[in-house]
N, C-alpha and C positions, 0 to 999 in steps of 0.2 A: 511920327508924322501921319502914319496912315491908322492910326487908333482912333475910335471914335470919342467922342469926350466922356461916355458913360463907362468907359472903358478907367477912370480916373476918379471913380464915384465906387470900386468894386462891384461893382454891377458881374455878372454870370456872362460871358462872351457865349452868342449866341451868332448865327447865320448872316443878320444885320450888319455887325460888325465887319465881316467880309465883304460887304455890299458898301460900306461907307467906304472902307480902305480901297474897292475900285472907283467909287467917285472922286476918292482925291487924286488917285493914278489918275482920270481922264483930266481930271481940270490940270493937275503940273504937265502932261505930255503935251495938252491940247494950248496950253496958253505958254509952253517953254517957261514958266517959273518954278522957283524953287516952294513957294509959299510961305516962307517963315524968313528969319534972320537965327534964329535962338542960335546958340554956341553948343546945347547940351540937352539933356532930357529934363531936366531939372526946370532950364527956361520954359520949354515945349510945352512942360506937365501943366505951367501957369500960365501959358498960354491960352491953351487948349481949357482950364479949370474958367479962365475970366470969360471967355467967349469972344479973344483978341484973334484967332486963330480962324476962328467961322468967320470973321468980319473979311478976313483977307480971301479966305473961296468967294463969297458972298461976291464982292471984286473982282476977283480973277473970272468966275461965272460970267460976270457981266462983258465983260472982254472978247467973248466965245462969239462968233456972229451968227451960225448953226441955232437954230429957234431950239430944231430937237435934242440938241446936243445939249444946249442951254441945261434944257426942262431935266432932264436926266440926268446932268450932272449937280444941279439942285437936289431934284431928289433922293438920288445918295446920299448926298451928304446932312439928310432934313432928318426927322425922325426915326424910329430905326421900323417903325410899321411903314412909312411912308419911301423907305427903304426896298422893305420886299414888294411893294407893291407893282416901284417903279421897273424891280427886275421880274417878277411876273407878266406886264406888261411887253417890256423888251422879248421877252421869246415867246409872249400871244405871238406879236408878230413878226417873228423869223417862223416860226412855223406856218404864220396863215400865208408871209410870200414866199415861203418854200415851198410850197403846194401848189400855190397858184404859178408859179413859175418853173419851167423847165430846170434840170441840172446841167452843167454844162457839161460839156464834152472833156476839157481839161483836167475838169474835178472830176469826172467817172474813172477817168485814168488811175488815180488813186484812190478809189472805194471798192475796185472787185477783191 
């Protein structure tokens, strides 16, 4: 489920891969679906091989009402450049409003 489709092409499992595998995580958590029907891996692998599998994220995406949420969990699961780009961007900014914002008090409790 959480394999990208190049993943089914022999392709070299790279960093990406892990990146798509969390965009399917947020689109099943975020939308309560399963995303598939298949019985097996067998089904899944022709799933995933036809492009019946992206149709249903594609779907489920569209369901998310979160604009950012939307964008990000597209971009996981889009190319696998288009992949790291989106999680490059994701801790631009946790780090630019980590900075710009105070830590709290409850979270220093557990960082000394």
């Amino acid at each position: 489920l959480f394999m990208p489709p190049e993943a089914f092409s022999h392709s070299t499992p790279d960093p990406s891969w892990d990146a798509y595998g969390l965009g399917v995580t947020l689109i099943a958590l975020s939308t309560n679906s399963s995303l598939t029907t298949c019985k097996n891996f067998n089904e899944l692998m022709v799933e995933k091989s036809c492009g019946e599998f992206e149709k249903s994220l594609v779907a489920a995406i569209a369901t998310l009402k979160d604009r950012d949420l939307r964008t990000l969990c597209a971009s996981l699961v889009s190319s696998p450049d288009a992949r790291m780009t989106a999680l490059e961007r994701v801790l631009q900014k946790r780090l630019v409003s980590e900075s710009a914002q105070p830590r709290w008090k409850f979270w220093k409790r557990f960082t000394r």
